[in-house]
N, C-alpha and C positions, 0 to 999 in steps of 0.2 A: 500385283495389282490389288491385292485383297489389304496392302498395308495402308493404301491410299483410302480405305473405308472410312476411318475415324476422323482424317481431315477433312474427309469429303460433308461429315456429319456435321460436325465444327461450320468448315462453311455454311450450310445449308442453315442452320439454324441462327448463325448471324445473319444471313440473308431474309430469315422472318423475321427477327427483330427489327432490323432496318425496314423493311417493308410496313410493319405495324408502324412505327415512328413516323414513317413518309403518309401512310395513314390519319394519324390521327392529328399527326400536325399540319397537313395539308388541305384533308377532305373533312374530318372529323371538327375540330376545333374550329374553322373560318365559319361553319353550320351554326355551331352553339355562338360563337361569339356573336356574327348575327341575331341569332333569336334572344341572346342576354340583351344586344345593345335595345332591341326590340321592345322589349319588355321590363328592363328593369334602369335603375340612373341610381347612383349609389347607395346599390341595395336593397332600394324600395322598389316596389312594383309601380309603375308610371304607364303601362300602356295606354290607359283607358285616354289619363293625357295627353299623350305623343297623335292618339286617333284623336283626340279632341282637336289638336292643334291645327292635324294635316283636313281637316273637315272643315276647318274656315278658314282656311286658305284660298283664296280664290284662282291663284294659278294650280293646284294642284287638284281642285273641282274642275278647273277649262278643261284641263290633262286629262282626267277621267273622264270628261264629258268624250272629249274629242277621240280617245281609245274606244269607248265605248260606239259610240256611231261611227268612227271608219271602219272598226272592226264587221261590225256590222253590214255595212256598205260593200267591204272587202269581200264576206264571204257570197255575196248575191251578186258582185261583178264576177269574183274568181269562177265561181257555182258556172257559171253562164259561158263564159269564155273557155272554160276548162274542159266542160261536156261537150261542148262544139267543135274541140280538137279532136276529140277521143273520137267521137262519132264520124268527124271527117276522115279521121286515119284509120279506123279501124271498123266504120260499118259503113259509110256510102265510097261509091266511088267516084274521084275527086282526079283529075290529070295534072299531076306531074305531085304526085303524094312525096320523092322521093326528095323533092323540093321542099314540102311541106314539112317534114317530118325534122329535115334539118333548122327550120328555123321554128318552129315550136320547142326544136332543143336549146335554143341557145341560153334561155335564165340556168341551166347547167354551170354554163362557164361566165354568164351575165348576169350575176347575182349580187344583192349585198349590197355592200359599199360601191362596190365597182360600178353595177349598173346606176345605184344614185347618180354617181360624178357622171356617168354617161349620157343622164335621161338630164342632167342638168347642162350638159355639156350640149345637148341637141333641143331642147326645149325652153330652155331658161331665159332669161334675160340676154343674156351675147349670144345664144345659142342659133345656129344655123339657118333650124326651122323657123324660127322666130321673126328670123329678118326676111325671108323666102314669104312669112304669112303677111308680117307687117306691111311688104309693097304691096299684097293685093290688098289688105284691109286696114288700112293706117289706122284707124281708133283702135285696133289690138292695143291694150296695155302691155308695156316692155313687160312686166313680171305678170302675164296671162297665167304662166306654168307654175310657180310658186307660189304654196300656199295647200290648202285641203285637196284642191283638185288634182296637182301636183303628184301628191302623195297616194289620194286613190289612184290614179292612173297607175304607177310604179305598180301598187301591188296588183292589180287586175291584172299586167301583164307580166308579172315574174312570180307570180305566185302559182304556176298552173305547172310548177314542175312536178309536182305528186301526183297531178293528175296524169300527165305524162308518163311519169314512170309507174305508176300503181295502177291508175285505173284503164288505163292500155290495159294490161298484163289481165286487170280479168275481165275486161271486154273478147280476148283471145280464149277466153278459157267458156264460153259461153257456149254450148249446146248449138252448132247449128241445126242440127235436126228439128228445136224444138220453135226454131223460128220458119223455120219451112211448113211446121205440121201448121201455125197460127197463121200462116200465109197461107196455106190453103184454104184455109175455114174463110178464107175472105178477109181477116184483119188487115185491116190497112196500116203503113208503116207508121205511124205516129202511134197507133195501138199495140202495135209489135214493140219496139222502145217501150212505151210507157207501163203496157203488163206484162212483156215475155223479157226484154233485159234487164232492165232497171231493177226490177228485184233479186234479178241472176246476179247483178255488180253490188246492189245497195249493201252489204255487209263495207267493203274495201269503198264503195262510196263513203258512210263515214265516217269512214274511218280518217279517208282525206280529207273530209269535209274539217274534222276535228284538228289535224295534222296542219291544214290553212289557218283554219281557228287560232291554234298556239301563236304561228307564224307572224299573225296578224298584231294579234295581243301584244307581245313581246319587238314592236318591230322597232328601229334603231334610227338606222342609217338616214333610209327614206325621209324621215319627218325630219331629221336632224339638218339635212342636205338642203331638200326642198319644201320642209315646211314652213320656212320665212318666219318672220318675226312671232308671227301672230297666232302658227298654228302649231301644238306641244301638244306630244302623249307621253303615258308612264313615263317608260323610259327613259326620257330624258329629266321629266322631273326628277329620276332617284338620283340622277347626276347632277343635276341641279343643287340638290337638298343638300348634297356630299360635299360637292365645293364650296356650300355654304357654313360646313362644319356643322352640319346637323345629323349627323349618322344616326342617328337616333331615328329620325323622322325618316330619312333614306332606307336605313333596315328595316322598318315596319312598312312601307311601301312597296319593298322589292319581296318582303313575306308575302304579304299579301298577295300579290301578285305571283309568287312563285307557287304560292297554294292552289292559285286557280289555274298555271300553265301544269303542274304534276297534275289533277284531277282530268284536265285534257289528256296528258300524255297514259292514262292509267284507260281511259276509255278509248284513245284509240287502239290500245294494246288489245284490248276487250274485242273490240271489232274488227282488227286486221287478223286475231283466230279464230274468227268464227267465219273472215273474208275467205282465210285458207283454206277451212272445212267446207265452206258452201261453194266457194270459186272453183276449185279441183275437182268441180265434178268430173262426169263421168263425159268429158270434151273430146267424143273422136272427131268431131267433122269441123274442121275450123270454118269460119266466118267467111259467106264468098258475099262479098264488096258489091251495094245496092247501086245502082244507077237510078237517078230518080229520073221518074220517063217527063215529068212534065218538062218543055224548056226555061218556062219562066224560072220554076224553082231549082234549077239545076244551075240555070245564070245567077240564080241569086245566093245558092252554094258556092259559086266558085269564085264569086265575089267577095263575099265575106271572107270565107278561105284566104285566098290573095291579100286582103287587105291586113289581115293578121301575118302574115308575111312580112308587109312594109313595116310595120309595127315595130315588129322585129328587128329586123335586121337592118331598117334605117341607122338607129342611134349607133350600131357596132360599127355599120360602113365607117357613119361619119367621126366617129373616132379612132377609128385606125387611118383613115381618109389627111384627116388634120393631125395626126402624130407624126406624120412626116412633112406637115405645110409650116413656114416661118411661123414664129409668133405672132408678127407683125400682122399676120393675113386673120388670124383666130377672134373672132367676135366681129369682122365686117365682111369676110365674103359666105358666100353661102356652098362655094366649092375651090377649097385652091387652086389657084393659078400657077402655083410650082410649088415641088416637092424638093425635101433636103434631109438629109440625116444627123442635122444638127441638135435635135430634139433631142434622140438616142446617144450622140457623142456628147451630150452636158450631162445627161443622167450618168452615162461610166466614167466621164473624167471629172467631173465639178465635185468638188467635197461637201458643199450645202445641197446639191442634187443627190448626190448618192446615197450621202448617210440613212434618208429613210431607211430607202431599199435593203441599203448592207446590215442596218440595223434589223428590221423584221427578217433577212438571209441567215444572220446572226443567231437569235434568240429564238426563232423558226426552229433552227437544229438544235442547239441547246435543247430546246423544250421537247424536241420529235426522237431523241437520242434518248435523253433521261427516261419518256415514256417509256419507249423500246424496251430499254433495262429492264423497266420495272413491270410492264408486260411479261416480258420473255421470262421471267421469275416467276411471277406473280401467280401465272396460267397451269402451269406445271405443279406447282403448291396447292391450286383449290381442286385440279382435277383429280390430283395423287392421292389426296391425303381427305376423303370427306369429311369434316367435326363441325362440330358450331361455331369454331373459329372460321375454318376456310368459305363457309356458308357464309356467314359475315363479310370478311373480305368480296367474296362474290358480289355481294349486294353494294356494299361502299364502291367499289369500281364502277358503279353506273347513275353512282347520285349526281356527276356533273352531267348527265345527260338527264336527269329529272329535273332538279336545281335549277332555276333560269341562270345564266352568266353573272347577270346584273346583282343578283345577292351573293354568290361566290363570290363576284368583285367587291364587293362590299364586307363580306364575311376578310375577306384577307387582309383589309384594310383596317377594322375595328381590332382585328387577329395581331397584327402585326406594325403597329404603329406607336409602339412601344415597347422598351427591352423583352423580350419572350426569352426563359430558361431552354425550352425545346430547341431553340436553334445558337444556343451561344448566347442570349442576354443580346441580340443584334436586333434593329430595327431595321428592318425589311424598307418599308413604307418611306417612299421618299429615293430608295435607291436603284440600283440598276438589275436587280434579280428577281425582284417582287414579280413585274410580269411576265418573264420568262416560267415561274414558275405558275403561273397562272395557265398561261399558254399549255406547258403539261400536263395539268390538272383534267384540261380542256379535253386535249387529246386521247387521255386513258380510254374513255367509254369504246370508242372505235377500236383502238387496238383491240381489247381485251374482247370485244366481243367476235371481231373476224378472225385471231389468234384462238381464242377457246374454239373456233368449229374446227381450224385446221387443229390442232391437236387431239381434239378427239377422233377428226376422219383420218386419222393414222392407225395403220395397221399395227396391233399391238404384236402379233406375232414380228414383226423387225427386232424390237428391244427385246419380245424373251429369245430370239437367236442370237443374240449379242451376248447378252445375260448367261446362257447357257456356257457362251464360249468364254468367261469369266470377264468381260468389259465392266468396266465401272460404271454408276451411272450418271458421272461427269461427260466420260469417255462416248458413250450411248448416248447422251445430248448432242455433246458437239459433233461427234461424228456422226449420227442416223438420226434425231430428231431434227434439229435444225436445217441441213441440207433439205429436207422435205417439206419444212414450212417458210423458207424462203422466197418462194415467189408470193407470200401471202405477208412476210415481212417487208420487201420491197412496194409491194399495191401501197398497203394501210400507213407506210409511214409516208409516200408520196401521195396518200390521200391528206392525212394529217397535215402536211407540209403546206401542201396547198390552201386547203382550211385555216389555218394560222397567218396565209399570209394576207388574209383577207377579215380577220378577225378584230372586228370593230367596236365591239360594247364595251371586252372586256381591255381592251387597249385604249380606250377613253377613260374607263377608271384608273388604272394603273401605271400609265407610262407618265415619264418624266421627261426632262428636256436633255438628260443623258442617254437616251434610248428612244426616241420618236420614232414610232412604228410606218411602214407605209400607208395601212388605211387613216392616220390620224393626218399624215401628211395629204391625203388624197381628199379627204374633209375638206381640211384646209385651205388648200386650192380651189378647193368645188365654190367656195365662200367667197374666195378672192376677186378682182375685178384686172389684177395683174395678167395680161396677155402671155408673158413668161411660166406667172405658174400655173397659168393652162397647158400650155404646149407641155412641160413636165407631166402636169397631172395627167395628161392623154397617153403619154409613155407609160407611167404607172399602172395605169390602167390596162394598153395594151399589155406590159408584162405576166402579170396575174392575170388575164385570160390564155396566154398562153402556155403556164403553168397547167393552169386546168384543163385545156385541152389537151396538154402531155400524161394530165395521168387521166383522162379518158380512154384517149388512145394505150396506155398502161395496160387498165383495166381491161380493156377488148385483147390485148396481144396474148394476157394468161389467161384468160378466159372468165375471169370471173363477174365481169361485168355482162355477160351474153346470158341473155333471155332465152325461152322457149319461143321461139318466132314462128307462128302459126299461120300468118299470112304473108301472102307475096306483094312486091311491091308494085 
């Protein structure tokens, strides 16, 4: 066993070279070449130009205007709709919570693109509701739903999933003792909220506050789907700039903007440990569920309640509802009159229908594979070996989760749109790997960071019994590390899977028309007025939800998805 050392070393150390390489020409280089194209045009320093340029431009002022006040807008609707979940699920009592809780989960798996195509699918100009509101109120304008309002709506109701899953968790974590001790003094329940919990939650308040904030700033899909001719933010300008062959202008807009979503994600780091420290108090008594005695206000709790309900889970019915109703029926009834599964048997046997799909199934693995690799490598080198290289590498693993998408995509394009030495003298840009490797890029942060806690929560005394008994440490990975962080390899790569298949920003910069991803197809469609590729797009859509609700369901069967659950239902 002992001869196997020196090849084992050999390996190891080709596998850091490679890894540096996958490094610098991936994460490293797309950064700087960004920030050169940003700041310099042959040679010379031009910023100050490029900001000149993008400042009298009048679509790229609407674009900021229009980020600027939805975002705005965004976080006083989310703010408001988001507290009023928390509160109903986890401080008054509300009947039939059980109900509740499930459709406040749904932006989980209704998220992104998906829900765009959905809310456009249900509200839009052909949409259901539309024609259901148009018989009662004929001067509805066909396009009521697209446009600003469109857009704020989307995110008011799909952006309350932090609130959901963070500020639940420390509304449970709150002292009920010391809302009993405020209830006796006589404090009335709007006084109990507003001085005994709110400051209990406000660390992890916001911290989501901040976490919606990014969400907002950065958002895609939404404005792209339903904001109609007229209404553009960032994001889409920096796609705009790019198709226009101005990368110049595009890279100094996605900086910009990437400086101000890191500066969010850096404070809400700030405030989600200090949520830990102040939320973990010292919670024996969990939260017993208020009944508000008045009935007016209790009718008018369960109303509201309820009617975020419909909300909900309207637009999902009615697109799993019509992914089995003909074409023919999609944009004129408001409930099929017959169901078929011809939908689903054009999407697996038609070669113009499938390709998205097989395509983003394709490049999905590809990219969730390659990560794994370079994960399961990666993790075991920074944790084994401390130096200022492996600190290094540590921190480069998690720049695509600082880095907004939109300048990564843009960094690989200025990076690689021309012979590069690093990879063969090959131009990427234009062909069918570019975004596959983008997609990986994407993925690394998640791996590396659910991968680095199972490895360290392993027992180190396994490998020095191994060790002792003379195994190699090839040998002592594959047989006793990995077996034990397998069910954490299986979550994060059908976490990752799923996320890629629904990955919009960067599959709009990137892809080509030999790789058309599903969310660019499901765009597509959302835009169309073809009855055909609706009934498609509604199949697409249902598929990607029910990815995501397989690795939910995932995540509950190993457990790492399960909460501290302090209250009953």
């Amino acid at each position: 066993m002992n001869r196997a050392a020196p090849v084992e070393r050999v390996v190891y150390w080709i596998g850091v070279a490679a890894l540096i390489w996958i490094v610098i020409t991936f994460l490293i280089l797309p950064l700087v070449a960004s920030l050169h194209a940003a700041f310099f045009k042959d040679g010379s320093l031009v910023v100050g130009q490029i900001a000149s340029e993008l400042s009298r431009s009048r679509r790229v002022r609407a674009a900021l205007w229009n980020t600027l006040w939805m975002t705005s807008a965004t976080m006083v609707t989310v703010t408001i709709v988001g507290m009023f979940q928390v509160v109903v699920l986890e401080y008054f009592h509300v009947r039939g919570r059980a109900l509740l809780k499930i459709a406040y989960a749904t932006p989980l798996v209704f998220g992104g693109v998906v829900a765009a195509a959905g809310y456009n699918f249900t509200y839009g100009p052909s949409g259901a509701v539309t024609h259901l509101v148009k018989a009662a109120v004929s001067s509805l304008p066909q396009a009521w739903f697209i446009g600003w309002f469109g857009v704020l709506f989307t995110h008011t109701f799909l952006m309350t999933n932090f609130y959901y899953l963070f500020l639940r968790a420390a509304m449970r974590r709150v002292d009920y003792a010391t809302i009993e001790a405020a209830r006796s003094m006589g404090a009335s329940e709007y006084t109990i909220l507003w001085r005994v919990v709110l400051p209990a939650i406000m660390p992890t308040f916001l911290a989501v506050t901040l976490l919606t904030l990014y969400t907002a700033i950065s958002s895609f899909a939404a404005p792209q789907v339903l904001g109609g001719r007229d209404f553009h933010m960032l994001s889409q300008m920096v796609l705009t700039l790019n198709s226009l062959r101005r990368p110049d202008m595009a890279a100094l807009l996605a900086l910009m903007m990437g400086l101000c979503l890191m500066a969010l994600i850096l404070l809400s780091q700030y405030f989600e440990a200090r949520g830990s420290y102040v939320g973990g108090a010292k919670a024996t008594a969990p939260i017993q569920l208020r009944k508000i005695c008045s009935p007016i206000g209790n009718a008018v709790l369960h109303l509201f309640a309820y009617l975020l309900v419909a909300i909900y889970t309207v637009p999902i019915a009615l697109v799993v509802l019509f992914s089995f109703a003909p074409a023919a029926s999609i944009g004129i009834e408001v409930i099929p009159s017959s169901l078929t599964l011809k939908n689903y048997t054009r999407v697996f046997t038609e070669g113009s229908a499938f390709l998205p799909f097989f395509n983003s199934i394709v490049m999905s693995l590809v990219a969730v594979s390659a990560a794994l690799v370079v994960t399961l490598f990666a993790v075991p080198v920074i944790l084994g070996r401390r130096s200022w290289l492996t600190r290094l590498l540590d921190i480069t693993f998690f720049l695509p989760w600082v880095v907004p998408s939109i300048l990564l995509a843009v960094g690989l394009i200025v990076t690689f749109d021309s012979p590069n030495p690093l990879v063969g003298n090959a131009v990427l840009l234009g062909g069918y790997w570019l975004l596959p490797i983008g997609y990986a890029i994407v993925a690394l942060p998640l791996m590396v960071r659910f991968l680095r806690a199972a490895f360290v929560g392993i027992d180190p005394a396994y490998n020095e019994a191994a060790r002792s008994m003379g195994a190699t440490g090839l040998y002592r990975y594959r047989r006793i590390i990995l077996p034990i962080v397998a069910p954490t390899v299986i979550l994060v790569a059908g976490m990752a899977f799923n996320d890629l298949l629904s990955e919009y920003p960067l599959s709009a910069f990137l892809y080509n028309v030999n790789n058309k991803p599903l969310p660019i197809a499901i765009v597509d469609s959302s835009l169309s007025v073809d009855p055909e590729q609706a009934a498609l797009n509604l199949v697409y859509v249902n598929l990607i939800m029910v990815f995501s609700m397989a690795i939910i369901l995932l995540a509950e069967r190993i457990g790492l998805g399960k909460g501290p659950e302090t209250t009953t239902l």
